[in-house]
LUMROTOR-299165 format. One record per residue (C-alpha): z, y, x; residue in three letters. Coordinates in steps of 0.2 Angstrom, whole numbers, padded with zeros to 4 digits, always signed. Layout:
ZYXALA/...
REM end
This chain:
+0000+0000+0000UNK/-0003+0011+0015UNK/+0011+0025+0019UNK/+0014+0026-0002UNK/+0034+0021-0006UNK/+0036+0012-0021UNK/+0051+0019-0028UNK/+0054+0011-0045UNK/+0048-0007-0054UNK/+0051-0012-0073UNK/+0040-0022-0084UNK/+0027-0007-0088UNK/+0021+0003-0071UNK/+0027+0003-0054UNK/+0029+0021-0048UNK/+0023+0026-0031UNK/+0028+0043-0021UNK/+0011+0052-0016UNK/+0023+0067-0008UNK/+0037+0075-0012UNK/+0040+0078-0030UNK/+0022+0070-0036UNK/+0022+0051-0042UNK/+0010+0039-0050UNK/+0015+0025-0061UNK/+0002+0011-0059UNK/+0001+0000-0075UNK/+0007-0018-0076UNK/-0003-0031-0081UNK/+0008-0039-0094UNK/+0018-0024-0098UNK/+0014-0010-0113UNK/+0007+0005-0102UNK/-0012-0001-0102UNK/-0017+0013-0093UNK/-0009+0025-0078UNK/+0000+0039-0077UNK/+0008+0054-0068UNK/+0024+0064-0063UNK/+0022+0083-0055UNK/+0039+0093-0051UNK/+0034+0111-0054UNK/+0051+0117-0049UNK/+0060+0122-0065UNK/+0048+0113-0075UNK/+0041+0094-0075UNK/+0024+0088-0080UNK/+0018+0072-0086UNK/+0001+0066-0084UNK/-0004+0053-0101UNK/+0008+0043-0109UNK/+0001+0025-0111UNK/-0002+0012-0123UNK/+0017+0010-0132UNK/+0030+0019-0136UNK/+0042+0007-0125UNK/+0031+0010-0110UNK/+0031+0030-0112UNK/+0050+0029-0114UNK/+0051+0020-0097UNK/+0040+0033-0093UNK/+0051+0051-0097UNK/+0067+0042-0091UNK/+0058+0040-0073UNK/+0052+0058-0075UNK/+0069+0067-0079UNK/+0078+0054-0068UNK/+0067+0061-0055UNK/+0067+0081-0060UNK/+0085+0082-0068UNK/+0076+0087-0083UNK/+0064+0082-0096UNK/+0046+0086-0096UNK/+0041+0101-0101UNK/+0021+0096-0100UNK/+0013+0081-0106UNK/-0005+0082-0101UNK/-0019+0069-0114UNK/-0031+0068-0103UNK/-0042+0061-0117UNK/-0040+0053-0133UNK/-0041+0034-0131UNK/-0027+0023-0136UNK/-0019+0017-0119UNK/-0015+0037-0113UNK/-0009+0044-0128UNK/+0001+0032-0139UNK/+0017+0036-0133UNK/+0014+0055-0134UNK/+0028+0057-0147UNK/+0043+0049-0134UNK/+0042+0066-0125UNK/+0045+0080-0142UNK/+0052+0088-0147UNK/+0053+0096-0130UNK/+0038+0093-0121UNK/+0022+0105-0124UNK/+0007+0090-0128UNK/-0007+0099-0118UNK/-0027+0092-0121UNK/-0045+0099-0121UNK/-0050+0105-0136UNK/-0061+0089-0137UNK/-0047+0078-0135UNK/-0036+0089-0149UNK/-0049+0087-0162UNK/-0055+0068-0160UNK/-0036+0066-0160UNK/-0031+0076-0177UNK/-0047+0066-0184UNK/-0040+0048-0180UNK/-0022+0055-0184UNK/-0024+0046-0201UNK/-0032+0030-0197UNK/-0017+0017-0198UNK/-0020+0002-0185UNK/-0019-0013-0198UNK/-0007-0025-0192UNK/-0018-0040-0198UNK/-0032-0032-0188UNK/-0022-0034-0172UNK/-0016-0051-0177UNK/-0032-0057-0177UNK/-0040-0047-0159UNK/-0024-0055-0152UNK/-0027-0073-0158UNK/-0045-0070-0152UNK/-0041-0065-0133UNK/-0028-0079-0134UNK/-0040-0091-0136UNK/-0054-0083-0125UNK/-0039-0082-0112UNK/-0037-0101-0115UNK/-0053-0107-0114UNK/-0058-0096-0096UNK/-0057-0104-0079UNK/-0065-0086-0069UNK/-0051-0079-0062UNK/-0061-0061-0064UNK/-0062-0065-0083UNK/-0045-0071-0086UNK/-0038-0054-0078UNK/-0049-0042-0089UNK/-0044-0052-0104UNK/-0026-0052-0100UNK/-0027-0034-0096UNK/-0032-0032-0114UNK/-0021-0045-0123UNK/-0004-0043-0114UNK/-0002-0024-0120UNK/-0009-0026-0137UNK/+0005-0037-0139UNK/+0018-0023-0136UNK/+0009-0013-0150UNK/+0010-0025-0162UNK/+0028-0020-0162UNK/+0026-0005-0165UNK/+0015-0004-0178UNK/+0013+0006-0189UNK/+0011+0019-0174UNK/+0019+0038-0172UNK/+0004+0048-0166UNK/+0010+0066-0159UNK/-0003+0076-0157UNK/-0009+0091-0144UNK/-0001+0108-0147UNK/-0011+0115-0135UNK/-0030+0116-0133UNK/-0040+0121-0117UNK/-0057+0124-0112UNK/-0063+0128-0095UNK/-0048+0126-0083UNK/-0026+0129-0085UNK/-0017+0134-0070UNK/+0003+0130-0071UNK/+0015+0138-0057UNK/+0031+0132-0052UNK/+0043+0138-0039UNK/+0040+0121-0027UNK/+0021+0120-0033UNK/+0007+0126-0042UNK/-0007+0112-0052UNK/-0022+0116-0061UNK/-0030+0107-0077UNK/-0047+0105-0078UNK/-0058+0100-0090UNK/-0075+0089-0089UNK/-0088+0088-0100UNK/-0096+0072-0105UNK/-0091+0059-0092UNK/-0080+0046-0100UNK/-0077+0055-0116UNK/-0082+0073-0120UNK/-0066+0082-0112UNK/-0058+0071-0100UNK/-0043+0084-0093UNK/-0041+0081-0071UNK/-0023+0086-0065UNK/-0026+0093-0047UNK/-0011+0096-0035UNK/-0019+0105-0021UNK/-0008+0109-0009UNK/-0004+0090-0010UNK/-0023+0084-0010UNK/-0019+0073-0025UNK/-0030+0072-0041UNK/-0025+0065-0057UNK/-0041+0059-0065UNK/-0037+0049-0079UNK/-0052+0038-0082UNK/-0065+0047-0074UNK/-0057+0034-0062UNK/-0059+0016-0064UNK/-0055+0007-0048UNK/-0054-0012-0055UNK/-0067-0012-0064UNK/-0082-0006-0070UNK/-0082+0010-0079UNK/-0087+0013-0099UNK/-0097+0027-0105UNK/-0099+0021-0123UNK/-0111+0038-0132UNK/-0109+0047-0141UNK/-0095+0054-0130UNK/-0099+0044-0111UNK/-0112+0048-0102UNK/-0117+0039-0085UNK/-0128+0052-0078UNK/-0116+0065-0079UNK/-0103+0056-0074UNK/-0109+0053-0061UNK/-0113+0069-0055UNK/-0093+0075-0061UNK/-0088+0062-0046UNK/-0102+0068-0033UNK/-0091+0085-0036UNK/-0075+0077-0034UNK/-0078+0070-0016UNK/-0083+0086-0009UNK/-0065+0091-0011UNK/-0048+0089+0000UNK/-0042+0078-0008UNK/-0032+0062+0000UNK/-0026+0052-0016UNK/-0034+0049-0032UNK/-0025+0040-0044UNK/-0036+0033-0058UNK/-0034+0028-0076UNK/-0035+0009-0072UNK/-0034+0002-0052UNK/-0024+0008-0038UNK/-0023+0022-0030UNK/-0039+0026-0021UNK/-0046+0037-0010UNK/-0065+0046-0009UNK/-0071+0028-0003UNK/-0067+0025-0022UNK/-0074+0038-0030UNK/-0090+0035-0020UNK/-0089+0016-0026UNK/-0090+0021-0043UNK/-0104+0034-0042UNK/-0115+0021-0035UNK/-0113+0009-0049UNK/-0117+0024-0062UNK/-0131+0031-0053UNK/-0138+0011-0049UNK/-0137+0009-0069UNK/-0146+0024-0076UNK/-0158+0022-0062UNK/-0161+0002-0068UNK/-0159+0009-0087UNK/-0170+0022-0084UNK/-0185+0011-0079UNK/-0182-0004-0091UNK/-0180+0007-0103UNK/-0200+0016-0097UNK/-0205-0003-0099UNK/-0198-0005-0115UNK/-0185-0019-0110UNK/-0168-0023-0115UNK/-0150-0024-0110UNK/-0152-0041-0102UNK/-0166-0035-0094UNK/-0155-0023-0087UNK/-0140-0038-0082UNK/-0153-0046-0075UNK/-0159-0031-0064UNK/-0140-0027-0060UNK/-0139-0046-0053UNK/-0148-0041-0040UNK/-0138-0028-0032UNK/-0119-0027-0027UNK/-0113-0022-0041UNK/-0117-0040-0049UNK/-0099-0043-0049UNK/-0094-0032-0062UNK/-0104-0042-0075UNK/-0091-0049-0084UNK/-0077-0035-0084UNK/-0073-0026-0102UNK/-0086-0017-0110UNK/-0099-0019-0099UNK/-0114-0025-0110UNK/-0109-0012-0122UNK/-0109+0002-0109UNK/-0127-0004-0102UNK/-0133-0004-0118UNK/-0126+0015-0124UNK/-0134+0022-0106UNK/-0150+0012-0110UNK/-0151+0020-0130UNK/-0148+0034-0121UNK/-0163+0033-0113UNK/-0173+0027-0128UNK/-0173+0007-0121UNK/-0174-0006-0137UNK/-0158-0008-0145UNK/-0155-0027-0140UNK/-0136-0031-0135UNK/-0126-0049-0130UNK/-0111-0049-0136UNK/-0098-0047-0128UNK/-0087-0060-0121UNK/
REM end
């Protein structure tokens, strides 16, 4: 784990020290965080970067941060609206400000209604139980796991306590402390429309949500993904001083990463881009991605769904394998 010091384990995250003041909490595979997360000492003031999948993990989560700070957060940062980085937003009210792009604030007052059925979840879980079950490849089994573990940690918790964003941005939030200043920016369409990056500067430490996936391949599902631009958002990102980057999902990386990832995105729209002039499909596009060395990623989440979205995109046929 390099020169980071692993500070805290419980069943959800472990929780690394980047420097002084600035920690990362790196998921569990069978715990209820899903996803990653963040804690920044301001001086005076803590903030929180997502909140992960449960309500359990999320409480783990603030009792690190004020354990940490002496105090509770005063900032929770969405840094978009999926599932696994805001479902424990309302652990952190009444005294935390929930802080998202104005993207993220409206998908989430949209959603804020749509009850997750309990039956519903039953049956996903059954069905990565017996996928789980039947797998023998280890990079299989980890993907599934990574999906069925956490889900059932939500089952308990249904029906859900969603707290929304009290505050909307656009463009880019600076916030000052007395022992350091961060800044929140916003991207447009990469893995959503209005992903939210925590930069520490003076540390050379980004929080980028999942405009970082170091485990797997990335999903740009469209309407809201986009591989192209993404793309592009993490050519920008390696131009800067920045040491670690800690990602939604993997490990805390460095610009080696970043680099890894933007290579996959531009190899797919590259390969989509001319099946799609051919008028093939999404297998034609697997099949293309076999040959490079990026084949290994095949079989991780959401991977035929997000070929195909990149190759709509760019007006291929609408053919899709399901997904395993």
């Amino acid at each position: 784990m390099s020169d980071r010091d692993t500070i805290l384990e419980n069943e959800h995250f472990r929780l690394e020290r980047l420097a002084e003041g600035v920690y990362a909490a790196i998921k569990t595979l069978e715990g209820g965080a899903m996803g990653n997360a963040g804690i920044v000492d301001l001086g005076g003031e803590t903030v929180v970067f997502d909140a992960f999948l449960t309500r359990a993990a999320a409480t783990e989560l603030r009792t690190a941060a004020e354990t940490l700070t002496g105090r509770p957060p005063r900032y929770l940062i969405d840094s978009h609206a999926h599932g696994d980085h805001v479902g424990g937003n309302c652990v952190f009210l009444p005294e935390a400000v929930i802080v998202a792009s104005t993207a993220t604030a409206d998908r989430l007052s949209a959603q804020s209604d749509e009850a997750i059925e309990p039956a519903e979840l039953i049956e996903y879980i059954e069905k990565l139980e017996r996928a789980l079950a039947e797998e023998t490849d280890e990079r299989v089994r980890f993907n599934v796991e990574g999906n069925l573990y956490p889900r059932r940690w939500l089952l308990q918790e249904v029906p859900l306590d969603l707290a929304l964003p009290s505050l909307a941005l656009d463009g880019r939030l600076t916030i000052r402390g007395s022992q350091r200043t961060v800044q929140l920016v916003v991207v447009d369409r990469a893995h959503t429309d209005g992903d939210v990056v925590l930069l520490c500067p003076d540390d050379r430490i980004a929080f980028l949500g999942d405009l970082g996936f170091f485990q797997d391949s990335p999903p740009y599902i469209a309407p809201e993904g986009d591989a192209a631009s993404w793309a592009e958002r993490l050519s920008d990102y390696e131009r800067l001083d920045i040491e670690h980057f800690v990602p939604g999902h993997g490990n805390v990386g460095g610009a080696e990463e970043l680099v890894t990832q933007r290579g996959f995105l531009d190899t797919v729209v590259g390969v989509a881009q001319d099946v799609a002039t051919r008028g093939g499909t999404v297998d034609d596009v697997i099949e293309r991605l076999q040959e490079t060395e990026y084949a290994r990623w095949e079989k991780t989440t959401l991977y035929t769904a997000s070929l195909q979205s990149v190759l709509g995109q760019l007006g291929g046929e609408d053919s899709r394998r399901n997904e395993a």
